[in-house]
N, C-alpha and C positions, 0 to 999 in steps of 0.2 A: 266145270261144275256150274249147274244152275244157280243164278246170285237174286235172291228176292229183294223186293223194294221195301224198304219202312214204310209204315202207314199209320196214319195217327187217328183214322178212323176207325172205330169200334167195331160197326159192324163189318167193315174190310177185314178187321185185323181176325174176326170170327168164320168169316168166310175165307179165309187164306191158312186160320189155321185148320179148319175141318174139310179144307179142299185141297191139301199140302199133296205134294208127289211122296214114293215112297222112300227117297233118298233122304226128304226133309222131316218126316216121320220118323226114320230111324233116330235123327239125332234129338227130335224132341223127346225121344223116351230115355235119355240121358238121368241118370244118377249117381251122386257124390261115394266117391269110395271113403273109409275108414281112414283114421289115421295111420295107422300102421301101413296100409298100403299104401297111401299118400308116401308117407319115409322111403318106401322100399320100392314102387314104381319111379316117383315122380311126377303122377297124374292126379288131375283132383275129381274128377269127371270121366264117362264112360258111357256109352248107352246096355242097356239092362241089354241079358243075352240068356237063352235058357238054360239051366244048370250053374249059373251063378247063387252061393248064398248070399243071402241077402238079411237086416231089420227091418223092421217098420219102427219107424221114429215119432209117427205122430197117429192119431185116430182111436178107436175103441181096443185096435188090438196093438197098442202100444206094445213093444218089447216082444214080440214075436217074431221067430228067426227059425229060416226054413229056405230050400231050395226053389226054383223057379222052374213048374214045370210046364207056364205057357203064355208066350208075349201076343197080345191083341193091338196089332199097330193101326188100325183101324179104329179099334175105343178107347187108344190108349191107357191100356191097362195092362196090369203082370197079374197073374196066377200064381201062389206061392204053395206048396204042397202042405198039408195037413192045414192049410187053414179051410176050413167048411162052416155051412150050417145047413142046419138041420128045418125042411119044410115041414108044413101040417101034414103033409099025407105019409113024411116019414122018412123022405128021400135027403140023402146030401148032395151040396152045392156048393164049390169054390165061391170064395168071395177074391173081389179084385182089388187092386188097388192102384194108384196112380205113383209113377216112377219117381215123382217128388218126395215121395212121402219115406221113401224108404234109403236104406244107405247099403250097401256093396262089402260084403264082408270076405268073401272070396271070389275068386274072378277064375272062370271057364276060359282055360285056355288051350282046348284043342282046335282050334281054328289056328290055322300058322297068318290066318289076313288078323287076325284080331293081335298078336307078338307085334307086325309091321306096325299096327294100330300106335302100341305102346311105345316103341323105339321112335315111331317118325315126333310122338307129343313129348316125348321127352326131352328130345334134339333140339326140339322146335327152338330157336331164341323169345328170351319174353321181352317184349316193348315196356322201355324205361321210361317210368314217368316223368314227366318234368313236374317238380315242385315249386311254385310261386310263388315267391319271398312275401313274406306279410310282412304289412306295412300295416302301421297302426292308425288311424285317422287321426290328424293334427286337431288340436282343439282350436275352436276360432276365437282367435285373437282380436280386440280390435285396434285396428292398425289405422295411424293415419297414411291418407296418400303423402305418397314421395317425389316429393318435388325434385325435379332431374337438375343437377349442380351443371350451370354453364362452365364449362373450363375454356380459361383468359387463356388464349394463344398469346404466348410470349414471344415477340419477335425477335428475328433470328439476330444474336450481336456479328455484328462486321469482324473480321477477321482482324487482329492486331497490326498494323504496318512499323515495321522496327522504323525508328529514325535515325538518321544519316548519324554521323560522328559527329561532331562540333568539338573544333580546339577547345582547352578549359577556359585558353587568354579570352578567346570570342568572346563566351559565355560571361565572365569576369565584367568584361568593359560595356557588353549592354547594357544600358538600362533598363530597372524594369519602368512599364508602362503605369505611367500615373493616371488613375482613376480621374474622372469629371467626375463633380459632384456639381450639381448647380443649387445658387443659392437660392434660397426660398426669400420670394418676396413678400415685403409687408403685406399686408390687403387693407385700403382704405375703408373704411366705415364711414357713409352719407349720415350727419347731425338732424336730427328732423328739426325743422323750420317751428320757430319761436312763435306762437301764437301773438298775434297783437289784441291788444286793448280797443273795445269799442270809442270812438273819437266823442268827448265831450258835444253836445249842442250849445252854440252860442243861443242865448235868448237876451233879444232887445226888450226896451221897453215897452216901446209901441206893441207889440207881439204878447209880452206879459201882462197888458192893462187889458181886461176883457172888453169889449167894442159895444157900444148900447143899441139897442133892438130899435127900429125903424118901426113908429107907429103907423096901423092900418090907417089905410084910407077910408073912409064910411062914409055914405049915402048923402048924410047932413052937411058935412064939410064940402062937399063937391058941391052943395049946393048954392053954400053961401059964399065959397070961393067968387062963383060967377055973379 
């Protein structure tokens, strides 16, 4: 079977669907069956087929239920019998509706490919979800940084060495070893040095009588000298 690509573009995804083959048509015209069929097929899902009855679940003719008597895979639309309206000039006209809109009340099963239809979805195994444990976001704390603790390597202890036997006499007549202890010597302390007293000055006589002042010379005196 033909496998189409995802496309996230719009107008691709417009052009792929109004340009679909007719394989991928059929299944777009797909609609949910009833509960009750749900219970008693095991399908949830179907594509519309003609002579299935069918609802309309949603639009102006809510609640209207009626047989199908013509699929337009081309407009995708169904045809449902007795539903019409009426033009101006007086004539009737099926109105159409889109295969979403409506729900599968009974299912046309003279087709024996449309039985295989139902056996191969029912068989089918369905893929287990896996559930993602919730976690709940931790509130932030504020935490100091953690300072990484050095661990002291203990070094390795030496293995024990038994010791030899020793007579008890031996042991007995040893002596034990007597401790030094050395003695502590004094420590002199230096006396600081006695200040002396400034030495008296002898004073004579001569030296204590003050000495008389030697009269100038002048002019007059050198004169009469000569």
């Amino acid at each position: 079977m033909q496998q189409t690509k995802r496309v996230k573009n719009p107008d691709k995804q417009r052009k792929m669907h109004f340009n679909a083959p007719a394989h991928v048509r059929h299944k777009l015209m797909s609609a949910p069956l009833s509960k009750e069929l749900v219970a008693s097929r095991g399908v949830k899902t179907l594509p519309v087929r003609k002579g299935d009855t069918v609802r309309i679940q949603r639009g102006d003719n809510k609640g209207f239920e009626g047989k199908v008597s013509r699929v337009d895979l081309k407009a995708y639309r169904v045809y449902i019998e007795g539903l019409t309206r009426e033009k101006v000039d007086g004539t009737n006209i099926f109105l159409s509706t889109h295969p979403s809109k409506i729900q599968i009340r009974n299912l046309n099963l003279d087709d024996n490919w449309r039985k295989d239809i139902l056996t191969r979805k029912k068989e089918a195994p369905k893929p287990e979800r896996k559930e993602k444990p919730k976690v709940k976001p931790a509130k932030a704390e504020k935490t100091e940084p953690k300072v990484e603790e050095i661990k002291e390597e203990k070094p390795e202890e030496a293995p024990l060495i038994e010791e030899e036997a020793v007579p008890e006499v031996a042991k007995e007549e040893a002596p034990a070893p007597a401790k030094k202890t050395a003695a502590k010597k004094p420590v002199a302390t230096k006396a600081a040095p006695a200040k002396k007293a400034p030495a008296a000055k002898e004073t004579t006589a001569n030296e204590a009588a003050p000495k008389p002042r030697a009269k100038r010379k002048t002019s007059e005196n050198t004169q009469g000298e000569q």
